[in-house]
C-alpha positions as a Python dict, from the first residue, in 0.01 Angstrom:
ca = {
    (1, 'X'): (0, 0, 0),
    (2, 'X'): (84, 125, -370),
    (3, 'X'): (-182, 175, -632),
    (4, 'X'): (-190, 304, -930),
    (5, 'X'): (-415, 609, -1077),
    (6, 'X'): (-780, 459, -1123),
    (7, 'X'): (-789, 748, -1447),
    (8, 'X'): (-491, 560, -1632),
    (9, 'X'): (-246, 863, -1555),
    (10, 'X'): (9, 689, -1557),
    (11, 'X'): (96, 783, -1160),
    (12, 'X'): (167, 538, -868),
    (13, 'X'): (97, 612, -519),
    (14, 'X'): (15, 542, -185),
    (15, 'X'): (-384, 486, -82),
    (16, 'X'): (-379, 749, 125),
    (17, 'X'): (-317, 989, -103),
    (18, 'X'): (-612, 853, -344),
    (19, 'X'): (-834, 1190, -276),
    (20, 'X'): (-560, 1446, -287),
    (21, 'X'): (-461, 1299, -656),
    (22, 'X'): (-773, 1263, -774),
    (23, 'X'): (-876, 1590, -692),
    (24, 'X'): (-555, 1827, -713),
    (25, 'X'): (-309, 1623, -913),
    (26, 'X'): (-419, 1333, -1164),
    (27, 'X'): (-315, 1525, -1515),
    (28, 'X'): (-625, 1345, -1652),
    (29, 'X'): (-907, 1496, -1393),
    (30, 'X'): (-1195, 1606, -1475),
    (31, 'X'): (-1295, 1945, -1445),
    (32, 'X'): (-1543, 2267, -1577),
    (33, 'X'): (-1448, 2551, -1744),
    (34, 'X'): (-1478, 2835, -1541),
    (35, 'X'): (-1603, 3020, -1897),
    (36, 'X'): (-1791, 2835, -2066),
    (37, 'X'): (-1868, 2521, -1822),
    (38, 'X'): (-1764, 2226, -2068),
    (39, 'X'): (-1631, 1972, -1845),
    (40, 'X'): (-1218, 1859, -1986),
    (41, 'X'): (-918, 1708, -1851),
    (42, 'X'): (-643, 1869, -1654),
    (43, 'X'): (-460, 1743, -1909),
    (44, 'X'): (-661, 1944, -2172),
    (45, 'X'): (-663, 2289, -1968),
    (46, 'X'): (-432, 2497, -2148),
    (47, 'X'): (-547, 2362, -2510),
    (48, 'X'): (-869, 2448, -2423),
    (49, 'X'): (-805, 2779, -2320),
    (50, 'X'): (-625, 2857, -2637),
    (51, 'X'): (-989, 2802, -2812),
    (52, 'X'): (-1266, 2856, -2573),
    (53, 'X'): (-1497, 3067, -2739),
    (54, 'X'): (-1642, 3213, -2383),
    (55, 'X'): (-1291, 3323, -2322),
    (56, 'X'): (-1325, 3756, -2318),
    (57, 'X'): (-1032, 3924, -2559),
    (58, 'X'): (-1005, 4266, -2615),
    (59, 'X'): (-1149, 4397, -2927),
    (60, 'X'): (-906, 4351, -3218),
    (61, 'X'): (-1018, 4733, -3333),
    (62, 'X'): (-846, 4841, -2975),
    (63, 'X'): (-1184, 5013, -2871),
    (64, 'X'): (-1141, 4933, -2554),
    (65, 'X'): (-1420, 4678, -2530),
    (66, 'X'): (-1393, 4325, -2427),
    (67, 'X'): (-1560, 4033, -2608),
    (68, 'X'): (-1587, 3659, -2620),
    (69, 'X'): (-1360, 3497, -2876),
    (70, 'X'): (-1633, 3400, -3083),
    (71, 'X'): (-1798, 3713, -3107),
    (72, 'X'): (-1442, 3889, -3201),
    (73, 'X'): (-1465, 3774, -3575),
    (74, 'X'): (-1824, 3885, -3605),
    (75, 'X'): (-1708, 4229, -3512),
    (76, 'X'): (-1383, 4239, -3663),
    (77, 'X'): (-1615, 4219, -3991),
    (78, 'X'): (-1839, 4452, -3940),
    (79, 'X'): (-1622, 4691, -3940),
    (80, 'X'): (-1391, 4591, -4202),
    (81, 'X'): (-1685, 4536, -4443),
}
């Protein structure tokens, strides 16, 4: 028996296959941030990984040191300033 995606992705399947799509496939599953814990679509992943603030970058002086993205500004001023 078809059915279609209970998250409106758009996908059609058979009922069987209801967990595996819900938890591995559906583009519009939920999940958490492994950095910063804020719960987003599938669908949103690589958006949201382009902004995260939690997300560690290396330090834009090239000390060496690694940093969340929103404390790379605050430092990038410091020492500029």
């Amino acid at each position: 028996m078809l059915m279609e995606c209970p998250n409106k992705c758009g996908v059609t399947f058979e009922r069987r296959a209801l967990d595996r799509h819900i938890s591995d496939e559906c583009s519009k599953r939920s999940m958490h941030c492994p950095h910063c814990s804020d719960v987003i679509s599938a669908k949103e992943a690589d958006q949201h990984n382009n902004e995260c603030p939690a997300i560690e970058l290396p330090c834009p002086n090239e000390c060496g040191e690694k940093m969340r993205r929103d404390q790379v500004r605050e430092k990038a001023g410091r020492t500029m300033g």
